[in-house]
N, C-alpha and C positions, 0 to 999 in steps of 0.2 A: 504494500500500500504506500503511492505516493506524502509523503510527509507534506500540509496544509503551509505555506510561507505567509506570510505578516509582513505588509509594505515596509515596517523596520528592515526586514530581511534582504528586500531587495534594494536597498537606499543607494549603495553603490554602483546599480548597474541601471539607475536611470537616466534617460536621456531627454524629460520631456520638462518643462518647471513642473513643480508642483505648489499646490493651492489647498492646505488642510482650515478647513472651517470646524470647528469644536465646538460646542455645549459647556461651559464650565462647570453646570451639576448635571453635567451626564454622569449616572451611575455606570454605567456599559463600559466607559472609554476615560480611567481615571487621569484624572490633570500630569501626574508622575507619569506617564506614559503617553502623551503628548509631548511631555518635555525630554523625555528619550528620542522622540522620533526628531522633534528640531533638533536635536544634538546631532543621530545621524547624520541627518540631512548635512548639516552644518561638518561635519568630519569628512562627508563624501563631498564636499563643495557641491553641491547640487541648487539650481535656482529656486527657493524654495519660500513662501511664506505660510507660516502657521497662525492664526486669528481663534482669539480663545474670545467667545463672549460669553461675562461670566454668567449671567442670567440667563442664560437659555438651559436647556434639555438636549439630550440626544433626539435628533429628528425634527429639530426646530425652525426648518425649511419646507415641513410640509404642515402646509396650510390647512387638511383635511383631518391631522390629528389635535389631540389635546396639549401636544407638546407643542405646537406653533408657538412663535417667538419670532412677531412682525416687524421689531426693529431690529432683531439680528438678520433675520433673512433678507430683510430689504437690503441693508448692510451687505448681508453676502454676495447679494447681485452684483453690487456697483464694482 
């Protein structure tokens, strides 16, 4: 069985930017573990911007759940 990777995992072998938007009370995806992945990122020089907003949820981009979070998402778009 193939072993599941974790964008941490592959931080050095990207070639695209990347744009991580976070929740800051996401329970799912803790803040320590956002700031692992800018650190890769950051180790692998990669283009890369991470945006923690602290008042959102995970899934705070969809409009259709309880977790919407309308200034972060707006936010996200721009």
């Amino acid at each position: 069985m193939k072993q599941q990777k974790h964008p941490i995992d592959i931080t050095v072998d990207l070639g695209e930017p990347v744009l991580g938007l976070y929740g800051g009370q996401d329970e799912g995806i803790p803040l320590e573990s956002v700031e692992q992945m800018r650190q890769a990122l950051h180790a692998a020089n990669a283009k890369a911007e991470i945006v923690v907003y602290p008042d959102a949820c995970h899934a705070f981009n969809a409009d259709y759940r309880p977790s919407y979070h309308a200034q972060s998402a707006q936010d996200g778009l721009v």
